[in-house]
C-alpha positions as CSV (number, residue, x, y, z in Angstrom):
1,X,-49.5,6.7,-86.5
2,X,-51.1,9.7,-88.3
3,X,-54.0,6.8,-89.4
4,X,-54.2,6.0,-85.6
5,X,-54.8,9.8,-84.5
6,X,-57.4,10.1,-87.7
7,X,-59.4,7.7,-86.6
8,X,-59.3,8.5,-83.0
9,X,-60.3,12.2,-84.2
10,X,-63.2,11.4,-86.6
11,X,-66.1,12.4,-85.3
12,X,-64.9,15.4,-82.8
13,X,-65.5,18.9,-84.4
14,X,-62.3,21.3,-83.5
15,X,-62.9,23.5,-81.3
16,X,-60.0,26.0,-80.7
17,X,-59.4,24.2,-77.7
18,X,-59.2,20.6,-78.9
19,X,-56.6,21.6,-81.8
20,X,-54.5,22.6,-78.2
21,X,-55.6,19.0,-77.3
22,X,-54.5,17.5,-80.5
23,X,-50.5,19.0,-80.6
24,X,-50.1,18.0,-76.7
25,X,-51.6,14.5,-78.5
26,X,-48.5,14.7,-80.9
27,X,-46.0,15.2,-78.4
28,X,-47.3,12.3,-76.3
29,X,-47.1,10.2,-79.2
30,X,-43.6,11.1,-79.6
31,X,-43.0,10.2,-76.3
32,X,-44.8,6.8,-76.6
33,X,-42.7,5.6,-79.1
34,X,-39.2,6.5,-77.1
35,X,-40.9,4.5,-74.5
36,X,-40.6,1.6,-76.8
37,X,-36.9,1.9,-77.4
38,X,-36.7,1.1,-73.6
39,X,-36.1,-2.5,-72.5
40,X,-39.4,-3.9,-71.3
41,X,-37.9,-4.3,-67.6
42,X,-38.0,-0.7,-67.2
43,X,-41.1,0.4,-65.1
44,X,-43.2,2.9,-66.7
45,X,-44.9,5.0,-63.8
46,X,-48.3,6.2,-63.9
47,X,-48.2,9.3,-62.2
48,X,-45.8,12.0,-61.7
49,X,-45.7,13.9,-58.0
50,X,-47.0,17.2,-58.8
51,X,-44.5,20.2,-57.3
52,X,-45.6,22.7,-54.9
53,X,-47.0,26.2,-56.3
54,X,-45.6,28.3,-53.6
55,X,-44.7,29.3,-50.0
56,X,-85.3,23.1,-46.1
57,X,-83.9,20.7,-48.7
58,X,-80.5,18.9,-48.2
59,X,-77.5,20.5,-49.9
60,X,-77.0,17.8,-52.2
61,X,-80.5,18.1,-53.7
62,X,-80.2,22.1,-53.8
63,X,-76.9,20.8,-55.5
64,X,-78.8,18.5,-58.2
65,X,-81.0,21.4,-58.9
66,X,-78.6,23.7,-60.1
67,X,-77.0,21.3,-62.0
68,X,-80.2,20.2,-64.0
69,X,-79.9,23.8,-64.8
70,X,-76.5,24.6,-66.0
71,X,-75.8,24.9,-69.5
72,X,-74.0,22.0,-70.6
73,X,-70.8,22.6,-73.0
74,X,-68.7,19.9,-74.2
75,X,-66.1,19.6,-76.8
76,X,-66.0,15.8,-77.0
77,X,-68.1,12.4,-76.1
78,X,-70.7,12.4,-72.8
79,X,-69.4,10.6,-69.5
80,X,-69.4,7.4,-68.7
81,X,-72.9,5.3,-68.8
82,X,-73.3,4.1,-64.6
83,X,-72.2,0.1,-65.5
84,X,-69.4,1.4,-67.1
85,X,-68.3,4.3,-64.3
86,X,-68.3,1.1,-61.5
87,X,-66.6,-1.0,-63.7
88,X,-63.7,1.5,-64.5
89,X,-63.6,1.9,-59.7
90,X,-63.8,-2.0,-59.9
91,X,-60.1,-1.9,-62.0
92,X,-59.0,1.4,-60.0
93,X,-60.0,0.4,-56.5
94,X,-59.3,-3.6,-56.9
95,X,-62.5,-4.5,-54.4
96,X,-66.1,-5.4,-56.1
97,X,-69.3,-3.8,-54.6
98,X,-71.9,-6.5,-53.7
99,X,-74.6,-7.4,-55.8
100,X,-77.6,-6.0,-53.3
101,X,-77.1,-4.7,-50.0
102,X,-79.9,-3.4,-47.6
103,X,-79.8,-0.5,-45.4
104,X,-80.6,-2.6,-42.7
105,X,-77.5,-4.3,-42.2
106,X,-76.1,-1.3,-41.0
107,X,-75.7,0.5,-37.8
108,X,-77.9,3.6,-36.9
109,X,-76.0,6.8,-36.4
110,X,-76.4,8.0,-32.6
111,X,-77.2,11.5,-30.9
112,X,-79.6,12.4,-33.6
113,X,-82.7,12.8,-31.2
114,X,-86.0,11.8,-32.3
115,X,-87.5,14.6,-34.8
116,X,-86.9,13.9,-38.2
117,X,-84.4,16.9,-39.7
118,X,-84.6,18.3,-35.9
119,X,-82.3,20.9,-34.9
120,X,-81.4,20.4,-31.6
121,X,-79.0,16.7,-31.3
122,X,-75.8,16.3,-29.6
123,X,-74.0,15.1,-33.1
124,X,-75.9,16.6,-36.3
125,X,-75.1,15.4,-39.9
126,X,-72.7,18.3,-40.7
127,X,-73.9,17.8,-44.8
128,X,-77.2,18.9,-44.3
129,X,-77.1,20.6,-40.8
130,X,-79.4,18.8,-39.5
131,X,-80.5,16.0,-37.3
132,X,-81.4,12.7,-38.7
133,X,-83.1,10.1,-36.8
134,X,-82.7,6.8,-38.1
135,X,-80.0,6.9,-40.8
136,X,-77.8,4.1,-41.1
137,X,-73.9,3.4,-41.9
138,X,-72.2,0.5,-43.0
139,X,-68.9,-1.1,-44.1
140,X,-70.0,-2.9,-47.1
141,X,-69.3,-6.7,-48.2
142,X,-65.9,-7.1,-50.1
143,X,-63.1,-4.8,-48.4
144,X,-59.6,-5.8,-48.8
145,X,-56.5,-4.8,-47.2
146,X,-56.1,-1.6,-49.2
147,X,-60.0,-0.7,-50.3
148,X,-63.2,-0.3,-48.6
149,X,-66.7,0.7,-49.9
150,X,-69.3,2.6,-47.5
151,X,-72.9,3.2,-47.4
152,X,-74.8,5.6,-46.0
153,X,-78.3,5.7,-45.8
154,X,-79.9,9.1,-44.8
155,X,-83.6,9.5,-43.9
156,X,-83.3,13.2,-44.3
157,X,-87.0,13.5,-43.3
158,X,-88.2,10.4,-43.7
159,X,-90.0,8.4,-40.4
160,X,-86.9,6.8,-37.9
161,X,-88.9,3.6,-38.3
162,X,-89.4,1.7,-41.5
163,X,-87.5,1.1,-44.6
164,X,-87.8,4.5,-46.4
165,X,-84.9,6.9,-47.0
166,X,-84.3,10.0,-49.2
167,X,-80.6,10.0,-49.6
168,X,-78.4,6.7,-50.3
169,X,-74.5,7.1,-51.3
170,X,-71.6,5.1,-51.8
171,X,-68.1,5.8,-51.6
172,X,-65.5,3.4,-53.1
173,X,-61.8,4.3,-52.0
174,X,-58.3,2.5,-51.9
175,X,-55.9,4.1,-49.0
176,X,-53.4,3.4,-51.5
177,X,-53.5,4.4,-54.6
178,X,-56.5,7.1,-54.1
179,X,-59.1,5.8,-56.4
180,X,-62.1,7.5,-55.4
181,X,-65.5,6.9,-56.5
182,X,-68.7,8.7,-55.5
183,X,-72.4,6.6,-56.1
184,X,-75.7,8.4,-55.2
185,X,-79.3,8.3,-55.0
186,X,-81.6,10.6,-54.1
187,X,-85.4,10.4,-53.9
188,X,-88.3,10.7,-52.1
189,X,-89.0,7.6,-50.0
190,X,-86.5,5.4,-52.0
191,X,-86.7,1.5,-50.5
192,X,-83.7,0.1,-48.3
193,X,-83.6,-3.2,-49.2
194,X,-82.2,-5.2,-51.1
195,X,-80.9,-2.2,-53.0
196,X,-78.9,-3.5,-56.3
197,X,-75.2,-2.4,-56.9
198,X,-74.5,0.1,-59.4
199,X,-72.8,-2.3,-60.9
200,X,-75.6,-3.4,-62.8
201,X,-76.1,0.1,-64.3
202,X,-78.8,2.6,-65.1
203,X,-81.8,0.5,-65.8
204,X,-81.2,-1.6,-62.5
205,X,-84.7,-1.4,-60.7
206,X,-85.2,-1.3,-56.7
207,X,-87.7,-2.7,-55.0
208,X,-89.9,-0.1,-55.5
209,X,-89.7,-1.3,-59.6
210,X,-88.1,2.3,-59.9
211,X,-84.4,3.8,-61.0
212,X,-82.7,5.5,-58.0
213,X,-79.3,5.3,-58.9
214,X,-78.1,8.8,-60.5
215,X,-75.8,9.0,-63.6
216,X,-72.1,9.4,-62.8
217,X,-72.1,13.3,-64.6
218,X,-75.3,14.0,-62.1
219,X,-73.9,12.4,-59.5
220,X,-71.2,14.7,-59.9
221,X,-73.0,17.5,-59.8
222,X,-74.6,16.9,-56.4
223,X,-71.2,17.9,-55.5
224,X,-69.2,15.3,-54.3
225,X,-65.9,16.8,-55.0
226,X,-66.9,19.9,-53.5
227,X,-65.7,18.5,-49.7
228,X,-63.7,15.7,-50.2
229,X,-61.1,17.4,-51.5
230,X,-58.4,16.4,-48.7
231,X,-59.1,12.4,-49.0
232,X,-61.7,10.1,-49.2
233,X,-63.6,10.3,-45.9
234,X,-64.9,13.0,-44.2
235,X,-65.0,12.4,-40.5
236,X,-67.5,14.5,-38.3
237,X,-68.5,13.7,-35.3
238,X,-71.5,13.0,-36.9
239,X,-69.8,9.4,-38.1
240,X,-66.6,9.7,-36.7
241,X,-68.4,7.9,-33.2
242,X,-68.8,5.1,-35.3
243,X,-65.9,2.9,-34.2
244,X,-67.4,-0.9,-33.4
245,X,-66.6,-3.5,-36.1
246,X,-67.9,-4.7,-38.4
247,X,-69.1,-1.1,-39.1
248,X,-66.7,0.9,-37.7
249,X,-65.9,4.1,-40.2
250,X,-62.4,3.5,-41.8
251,X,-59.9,5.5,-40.1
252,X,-56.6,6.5,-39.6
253,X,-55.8,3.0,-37.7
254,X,-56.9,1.3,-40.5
255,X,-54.2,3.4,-42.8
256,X,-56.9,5.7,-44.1
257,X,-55.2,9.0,-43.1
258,X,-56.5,12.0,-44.5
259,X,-52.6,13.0,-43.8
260,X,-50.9,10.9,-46.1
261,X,-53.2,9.1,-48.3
262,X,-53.7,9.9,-51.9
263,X,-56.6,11.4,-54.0
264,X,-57.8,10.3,-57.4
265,X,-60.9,11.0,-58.8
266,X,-62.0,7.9,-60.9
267,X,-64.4,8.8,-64.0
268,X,-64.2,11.2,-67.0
269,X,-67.2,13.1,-65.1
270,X,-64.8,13.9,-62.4
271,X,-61.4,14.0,-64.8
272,X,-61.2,18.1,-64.5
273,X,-61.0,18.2,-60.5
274,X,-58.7,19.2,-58.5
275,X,-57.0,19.8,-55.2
276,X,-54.4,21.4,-53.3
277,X,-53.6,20.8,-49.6
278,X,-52.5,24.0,-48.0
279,X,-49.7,24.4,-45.2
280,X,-49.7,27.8,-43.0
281,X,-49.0,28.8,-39.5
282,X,-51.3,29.2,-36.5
283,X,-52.7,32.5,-35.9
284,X,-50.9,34.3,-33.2
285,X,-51.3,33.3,-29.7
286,X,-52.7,29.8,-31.0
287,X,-50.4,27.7,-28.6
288,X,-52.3,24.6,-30.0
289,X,-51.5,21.8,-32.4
290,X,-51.6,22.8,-36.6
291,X,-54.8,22.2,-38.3
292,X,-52.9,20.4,-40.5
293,X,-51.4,17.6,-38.3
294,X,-53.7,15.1,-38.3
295,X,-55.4,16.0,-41.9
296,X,-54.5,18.0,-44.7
297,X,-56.8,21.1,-45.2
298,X,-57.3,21.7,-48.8
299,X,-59.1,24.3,-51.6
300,X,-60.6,22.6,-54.6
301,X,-62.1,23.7,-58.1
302,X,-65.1,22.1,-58.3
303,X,-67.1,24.0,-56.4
304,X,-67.8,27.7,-57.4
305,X,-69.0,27.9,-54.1
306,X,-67.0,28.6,-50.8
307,X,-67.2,24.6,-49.9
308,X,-64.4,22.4,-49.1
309,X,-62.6,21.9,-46.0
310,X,-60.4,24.6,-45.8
311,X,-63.2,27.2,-47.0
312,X,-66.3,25.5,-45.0
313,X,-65.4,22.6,-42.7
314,X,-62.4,24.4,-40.9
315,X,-64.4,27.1,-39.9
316,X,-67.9,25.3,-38.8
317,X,-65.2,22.6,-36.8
318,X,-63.8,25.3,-34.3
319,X,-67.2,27.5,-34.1
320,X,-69.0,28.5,-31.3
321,X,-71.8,27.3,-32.3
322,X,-72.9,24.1,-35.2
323,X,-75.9,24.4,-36.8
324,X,-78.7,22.0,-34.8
325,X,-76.1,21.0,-32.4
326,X,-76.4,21.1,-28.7
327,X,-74.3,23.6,-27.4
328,X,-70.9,22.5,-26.9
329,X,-70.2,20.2,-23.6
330,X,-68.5,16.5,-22.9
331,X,-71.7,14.8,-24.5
332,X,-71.8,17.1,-27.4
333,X,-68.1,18.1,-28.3
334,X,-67.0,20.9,-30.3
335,X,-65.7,18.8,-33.3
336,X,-62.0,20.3,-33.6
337,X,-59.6,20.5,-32.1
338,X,-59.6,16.8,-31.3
339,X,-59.9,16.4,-27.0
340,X,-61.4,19.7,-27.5
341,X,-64.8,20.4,-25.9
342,X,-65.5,23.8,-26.1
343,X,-65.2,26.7,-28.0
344,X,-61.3,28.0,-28.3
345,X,-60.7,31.6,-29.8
346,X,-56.9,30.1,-30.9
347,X,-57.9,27.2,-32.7
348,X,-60.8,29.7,-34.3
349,X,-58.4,32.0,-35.9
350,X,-56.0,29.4,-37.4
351,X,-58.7,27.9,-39.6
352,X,-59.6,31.2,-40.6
353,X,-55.9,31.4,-41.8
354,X,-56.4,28.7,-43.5
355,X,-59.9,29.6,-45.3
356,X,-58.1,32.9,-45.9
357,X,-55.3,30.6,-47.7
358,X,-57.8,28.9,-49.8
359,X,-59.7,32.3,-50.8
360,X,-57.0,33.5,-51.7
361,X,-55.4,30.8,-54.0
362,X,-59.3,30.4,-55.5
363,X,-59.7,33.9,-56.3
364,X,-56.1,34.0,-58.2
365,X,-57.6,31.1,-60.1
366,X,-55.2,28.5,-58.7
367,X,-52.0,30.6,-59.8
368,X,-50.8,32.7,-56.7
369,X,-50.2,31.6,-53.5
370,X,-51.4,34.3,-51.0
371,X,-48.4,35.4,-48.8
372,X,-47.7,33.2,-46.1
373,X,-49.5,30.2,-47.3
374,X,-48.1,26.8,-49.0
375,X,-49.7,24.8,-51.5
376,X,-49.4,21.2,-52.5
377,X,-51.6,19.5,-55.6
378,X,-53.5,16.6,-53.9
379,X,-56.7,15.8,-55.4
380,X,-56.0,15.2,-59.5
381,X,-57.7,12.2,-62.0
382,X,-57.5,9.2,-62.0
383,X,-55.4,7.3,-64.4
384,X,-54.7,3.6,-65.3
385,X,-51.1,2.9,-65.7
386,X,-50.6,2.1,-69.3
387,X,-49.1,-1.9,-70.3
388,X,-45.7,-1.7,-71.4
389,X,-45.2,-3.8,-74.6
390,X,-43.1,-7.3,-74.2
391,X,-39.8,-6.8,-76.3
392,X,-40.2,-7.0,-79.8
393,X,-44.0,-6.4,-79.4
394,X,-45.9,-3.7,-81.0
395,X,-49.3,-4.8,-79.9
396,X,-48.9,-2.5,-76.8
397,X,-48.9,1.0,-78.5
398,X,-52.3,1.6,-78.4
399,X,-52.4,1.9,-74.6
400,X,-49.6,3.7,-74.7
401,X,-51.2,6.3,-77.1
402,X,-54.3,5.9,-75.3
403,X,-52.8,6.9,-72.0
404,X,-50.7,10.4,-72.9
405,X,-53.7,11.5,-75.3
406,X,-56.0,11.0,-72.1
């Protein structure tokens, strides 16, 4: 065993922090070998439930700036090469992402207007604040009963006619199990056709004879975990009104709940991110439902940024006022409550409880749960079940190993 943990140590320089790494390493090793003094009927489960701690630009290129900038510290090997990140959401989410698709083959996104990023639509993209003309959404090829894949094509700018967009992403999520993976592009006047999965990694060329498809560590850090930190959709208005096979947004009839169903973030890019959903009570006088009924609300550490949908969504949902939306009315909704058209000072106030839950929790690092306020871990990595060895086989340690090192 002590060759094993040589070998899988070799080249890594010990940093105070991996020596930490190392003696948890030990322990699990211990463990993995009880495991194999248990009869190979015994099911070995994957993850434990965690236990409550307590009663201009677009944004995503603003995002990619800052984190071209960052200094980049790292105690072990790089993230995963593109091919490699879709193959590991191809095992985690069980569906396969077509070979092309085309931008096209979606539906257009209504009640943007007609100005390219225009600020004055009856349902704005809520990302970016703005309206956009001409962007398409689709259900892509390959869904099964317990995964989908999306893709969104924004023209963030770009003409409503023709084939050019500036932001593509895909999202890769099973209602089930919570594998979640994020794929994204962003470029100035990037083809939609016969776009090529990610899938076939970084050197796959568009039409354009160009690379589009970001790297899973910068895709990353265009901040992808920064709002979907309560499930694998997030469902403005802006998309939400998408409800017509064969592109209808998955929802909560399709068992994609944002209540119930799991988060896990596939990747090692995304391995460090968490979530916690957050339980409070309305504000006083707030005769309405919780903001937590339908959804979870939840605080993340990913972003260092207020972002997320208790500390951003919650509060733009039940504002006055959205950012280039038309002001609020039966063709242009307020976007929560849900039957709500108009501003409500009740439902106001209880999402402010709830971003002053999330503040709170953030600014205590993670540890403290401000009075009044609940917390639940949600959002954690993603991680393959190990293969329990057949009886009287040793072939399956190394998974095991593998799995309680990781």
């Amino acid at each position: 065993m002590s060759i094993y943990l040589a070998l899988r140590m070799r080249h890594v320089t010990l940093t105070t922090t991996a020596r930490v790494r190392v003696w948890q390493a030990f322990c699990g090793v211990v463990l993995a070998w009880s495991l194999l003094l248990m009869p190979a009927s015994l099911p070995l489960t994957a993850h434990a439930q965690g236990a409550p701690v307590g009663v201009g630009d677009s944004i995503l290129n603003r995002l990619l700036q800052e984190y071209r900038r960052r200094p980049v510290v790292r105690d072990f090997a790089p993230g995963d090469k593109l091919g490699e990140y879709a193959d590991q959401c191809r095992v985690a989410t069980g569906i396969v992402l077509p070979p092309t698709f085309s931008c096209g083959d979606g539906v257009e996104v209504p009640g943007q207007g007609s100005v390219p990023r225009g600020t004055a639509c009856d349902h704005p993209n809520v990302l970016n604040s703005v309206c956009d003309p001409g962007s398409r959404f689709q259900v892509l090829a390959g869904r099964s009963a317990d995964a989908v894949a999306v893709a969104h094509c924004r023209k963030n700018g770009q003409s409503q006619s023709g084939s050019l967009y500036n932001d593509i992403a895909i999202i890769q999520y099973n209602k089930s199990n919570g594998a979640v993976c994020f794929y994204q592009a962003l470029d100035t006047g990037m083809p939609g056709t016969n776009i090529p999965s990610p899938s076939a990694g970084d050197g796959a060329l568009w039409a354009d004879r160009q690379v589009h498809w970001l790297s899973p560590a910068t895709t990353h850090g265009t901040g992808c975990t920064f709002c979907h930190d309560n499930g694998g959709f997030i469902r403005s208005n802006y998309i939400a009104q998408l409800r017509t096979p064969p592109h209808a947004m998955p929802n909560e009839a399709d068992g994609y709940s944002n209540a119930t169903s799991p988060l896990r973030y596939v990747g090692s890019d995304f391995a460090s991110d968490r979530s916690w959903s957050i339980v409070t009570s309305n504000s006083a006088g707030d005769t309405g439902g919780s903001c937590a009924s339908c959804h979870r609300l939840a605080v993340n550490n990913a972003s260092p940024a207020p972002h997320g949908t208790a500390l951003d969504f919650a509060l733009r949902a039940t504002a006055r006022t959205q950012a280039s939306k038309n002001p609020h009315s039966p063709t242009s909704p307020i976007w929560m409550r849900p039957g709500q058209v108009v501003f409500q000072d009740g439902a106001a106030a209880t999402a402010m409880r709830f971003h002053d839950c999330a503040a709170g929790f953030k600014a205590s690092n993670f540890t403290v749960p401000p009075p009044g306020c609940q917390f639940q871990p949600l959002g954690v990595a993603w991680t393959p079940p190990p293969v329990v060895p057949q009886s009287g086989s040793k072939s399956g340690i190394v998974p095991i190993i593998d799995y309680y090192l990781n």
